[in-house]
Residue frames relative to the residue before (quaternion, step in Angstrom):
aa qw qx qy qz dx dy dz
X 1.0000 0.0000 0.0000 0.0000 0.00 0.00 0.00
X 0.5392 -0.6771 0.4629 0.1909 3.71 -1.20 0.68
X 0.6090 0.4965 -0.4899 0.3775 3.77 1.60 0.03
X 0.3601 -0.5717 0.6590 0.3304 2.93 -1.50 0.58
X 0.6971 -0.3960 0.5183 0.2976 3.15 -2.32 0.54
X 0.4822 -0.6887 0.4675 0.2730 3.31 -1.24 0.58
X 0.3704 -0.8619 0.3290 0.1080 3.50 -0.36 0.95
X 0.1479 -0.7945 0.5245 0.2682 3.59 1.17 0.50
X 0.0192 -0.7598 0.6310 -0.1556 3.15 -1.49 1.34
X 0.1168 0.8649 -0.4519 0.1846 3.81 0.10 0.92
X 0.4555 -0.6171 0.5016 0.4002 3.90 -0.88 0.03
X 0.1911 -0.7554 0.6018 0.1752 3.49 -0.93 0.28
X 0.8183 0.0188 -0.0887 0.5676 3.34 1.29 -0.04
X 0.0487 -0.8754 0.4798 0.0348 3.18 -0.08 1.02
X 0.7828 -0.3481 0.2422 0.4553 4.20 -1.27 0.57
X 0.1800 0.6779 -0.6922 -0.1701 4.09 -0.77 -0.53
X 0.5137 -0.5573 0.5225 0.3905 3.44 -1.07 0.73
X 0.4095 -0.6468 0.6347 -0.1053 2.76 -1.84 1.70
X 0.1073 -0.8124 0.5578 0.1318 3.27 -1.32 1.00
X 0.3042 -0.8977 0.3156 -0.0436 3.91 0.43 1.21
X 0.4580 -0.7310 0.4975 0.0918 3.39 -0.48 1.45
X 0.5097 -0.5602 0.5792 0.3017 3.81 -0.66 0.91
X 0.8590 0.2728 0.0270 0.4323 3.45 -1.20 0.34
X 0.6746 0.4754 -0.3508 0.4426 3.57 1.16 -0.51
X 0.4426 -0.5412 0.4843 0.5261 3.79 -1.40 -0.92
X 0.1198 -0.7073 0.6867 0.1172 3.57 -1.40 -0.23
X 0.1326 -0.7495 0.6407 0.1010 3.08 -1.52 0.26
X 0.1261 -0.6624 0.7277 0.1255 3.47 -0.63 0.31
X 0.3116 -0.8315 0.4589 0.0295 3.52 -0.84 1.44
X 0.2763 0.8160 -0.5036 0.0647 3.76 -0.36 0.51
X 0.1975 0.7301 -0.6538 0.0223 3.90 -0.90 0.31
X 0.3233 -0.7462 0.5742 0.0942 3.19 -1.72 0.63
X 0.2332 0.8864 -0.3698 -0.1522 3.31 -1.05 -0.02
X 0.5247 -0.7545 0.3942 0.0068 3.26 -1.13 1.63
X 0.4962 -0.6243 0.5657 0.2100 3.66 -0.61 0.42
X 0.6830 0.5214 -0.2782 0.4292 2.98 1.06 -1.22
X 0.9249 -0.1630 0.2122 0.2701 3.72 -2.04 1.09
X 0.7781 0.0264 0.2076 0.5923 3.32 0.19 -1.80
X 0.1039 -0.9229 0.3167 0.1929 3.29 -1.15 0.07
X 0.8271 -0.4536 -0.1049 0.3149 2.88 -1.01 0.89
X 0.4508 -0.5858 0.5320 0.4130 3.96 -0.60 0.76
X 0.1462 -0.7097 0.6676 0.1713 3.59 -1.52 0.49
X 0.0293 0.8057 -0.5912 -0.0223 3.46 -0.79 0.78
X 0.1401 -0.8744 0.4203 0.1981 3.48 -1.27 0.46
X 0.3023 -0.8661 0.3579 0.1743 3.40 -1.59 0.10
X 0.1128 -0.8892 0.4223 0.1355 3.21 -0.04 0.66
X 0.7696 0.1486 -0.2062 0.5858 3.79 -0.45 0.87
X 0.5650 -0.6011 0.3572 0.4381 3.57 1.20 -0.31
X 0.6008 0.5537 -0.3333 0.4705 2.99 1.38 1.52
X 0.4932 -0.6021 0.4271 0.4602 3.41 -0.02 0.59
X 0.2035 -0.7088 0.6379 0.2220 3.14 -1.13 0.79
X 0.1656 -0.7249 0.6416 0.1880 4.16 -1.22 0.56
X 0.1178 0.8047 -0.5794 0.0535 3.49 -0.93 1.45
X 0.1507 0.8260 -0.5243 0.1420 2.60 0.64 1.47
X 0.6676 0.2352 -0.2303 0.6678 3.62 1.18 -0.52
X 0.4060 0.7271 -0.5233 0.1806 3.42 0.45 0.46
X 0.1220 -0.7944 0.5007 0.3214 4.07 0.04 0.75
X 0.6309 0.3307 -0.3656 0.5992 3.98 0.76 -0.62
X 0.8509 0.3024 -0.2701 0.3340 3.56 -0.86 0.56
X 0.3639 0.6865 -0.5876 0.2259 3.55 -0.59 1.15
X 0.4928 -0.7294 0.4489 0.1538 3.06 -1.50 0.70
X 0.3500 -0.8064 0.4380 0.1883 3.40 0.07 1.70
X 0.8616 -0.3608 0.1956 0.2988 3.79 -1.33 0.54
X 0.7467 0.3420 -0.1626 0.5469 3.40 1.43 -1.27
X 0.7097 -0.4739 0.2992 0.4268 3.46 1.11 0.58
X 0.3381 0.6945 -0.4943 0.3988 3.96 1.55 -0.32
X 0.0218 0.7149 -0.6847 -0.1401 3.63 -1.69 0.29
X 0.3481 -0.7131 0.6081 -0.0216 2.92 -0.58 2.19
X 0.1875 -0.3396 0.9164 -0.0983 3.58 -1.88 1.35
X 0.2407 -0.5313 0.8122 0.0094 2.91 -1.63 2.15
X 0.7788 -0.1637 -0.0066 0.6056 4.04 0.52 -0.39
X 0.3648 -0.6888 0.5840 0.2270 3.41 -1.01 1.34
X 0.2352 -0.7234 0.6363 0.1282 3.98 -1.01 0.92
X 0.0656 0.7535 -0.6434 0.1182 3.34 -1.05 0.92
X 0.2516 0.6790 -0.6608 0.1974 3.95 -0.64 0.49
X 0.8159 -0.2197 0.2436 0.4761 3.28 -2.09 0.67
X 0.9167 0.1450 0.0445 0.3697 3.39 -0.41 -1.30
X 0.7599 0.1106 -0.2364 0.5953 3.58 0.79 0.38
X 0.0390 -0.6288 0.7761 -0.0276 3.42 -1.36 1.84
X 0.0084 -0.7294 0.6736 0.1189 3.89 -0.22 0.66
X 0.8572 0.0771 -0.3152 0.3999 3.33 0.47 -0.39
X 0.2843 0.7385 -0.5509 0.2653 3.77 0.01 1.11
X 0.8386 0.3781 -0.3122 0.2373 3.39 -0.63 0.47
X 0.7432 -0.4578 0.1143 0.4744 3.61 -0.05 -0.24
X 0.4264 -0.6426 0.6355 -0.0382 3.22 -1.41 1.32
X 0.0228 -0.6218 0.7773 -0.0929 3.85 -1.50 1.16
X 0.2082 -0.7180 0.6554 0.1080 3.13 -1.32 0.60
X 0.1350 -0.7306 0.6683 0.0359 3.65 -0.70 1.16
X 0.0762 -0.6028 0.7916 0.0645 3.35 -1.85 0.94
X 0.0197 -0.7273 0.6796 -0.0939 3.26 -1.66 0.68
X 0.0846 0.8676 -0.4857 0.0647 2.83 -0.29 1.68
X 0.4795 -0.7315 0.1945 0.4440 3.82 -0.30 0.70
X 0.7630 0.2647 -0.3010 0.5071 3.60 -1.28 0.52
X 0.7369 0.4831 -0.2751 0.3847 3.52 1.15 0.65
X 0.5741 -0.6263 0.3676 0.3783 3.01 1.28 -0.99
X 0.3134 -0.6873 0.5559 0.3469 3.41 -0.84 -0.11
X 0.4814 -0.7197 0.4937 -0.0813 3.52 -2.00 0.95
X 0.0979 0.8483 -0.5163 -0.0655 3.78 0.87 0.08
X 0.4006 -0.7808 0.4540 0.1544 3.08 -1.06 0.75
X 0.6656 -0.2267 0.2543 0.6641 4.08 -0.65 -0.41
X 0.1718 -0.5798 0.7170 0.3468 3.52 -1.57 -0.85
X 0.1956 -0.8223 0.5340 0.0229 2.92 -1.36 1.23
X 0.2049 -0.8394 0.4603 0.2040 3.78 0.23 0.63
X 0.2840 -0.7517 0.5876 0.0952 3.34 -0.87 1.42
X 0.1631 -0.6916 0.6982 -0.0875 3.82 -0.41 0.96
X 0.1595 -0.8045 0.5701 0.0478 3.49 -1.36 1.60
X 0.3847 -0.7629 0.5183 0.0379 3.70 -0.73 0.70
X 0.7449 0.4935 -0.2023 0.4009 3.54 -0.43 0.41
């Protein structure tokens, strides 16, 4: 037969809303894990948008799926990185997984 076994696939750590220092780092923690071959791509969101960091120098998503703020930036008129954060995994022949949202809030 052509099904595949089901592959149990689940977060092991998922975001918790964060309260962040101006000027400091942060992390908003997440990792998954899959039975499956390869594993699982972590992507994030932020307002309910993918977030693209590829040229991003304060922000990148570290190996286990964490999303690291080398310094969170916050003034009067620009919070780029305030508000709320999901962690997608997507792993092939499985699908993708979204995790809680966790709402990072800055201080300072």
């Amino acid at each position: 037969s052509g099904a595949q076994p089901f592959s149990p696939f689940w977060f092991t750590v998922e975001p918790q809303d964060t309260l962040a220092i101006r000027g400091n780092s942060a992390f908003l923690n997440c990792s998954a894990h899959s039975d499956a071959a390869t594993p699982a791509r972590i992507e994030w969101k932020k307002d309910g948008t993918f977030m693209s960091l590829v040229s991003d120098e304060r922000r990148k998503i570290l190996p286990d799926g964490t999303l690291f703020f080398s310094h969170v930036v916050h003034s009067k008129h620009n919070k780029p990185d305030e508000g709320t954060y999901q962690c997608v995994a997507t792993t092939e022949n499985l699908g993708s997984i979204s995790s809680r949202t966790a709402r990072l809030a800055v201080a300072g």
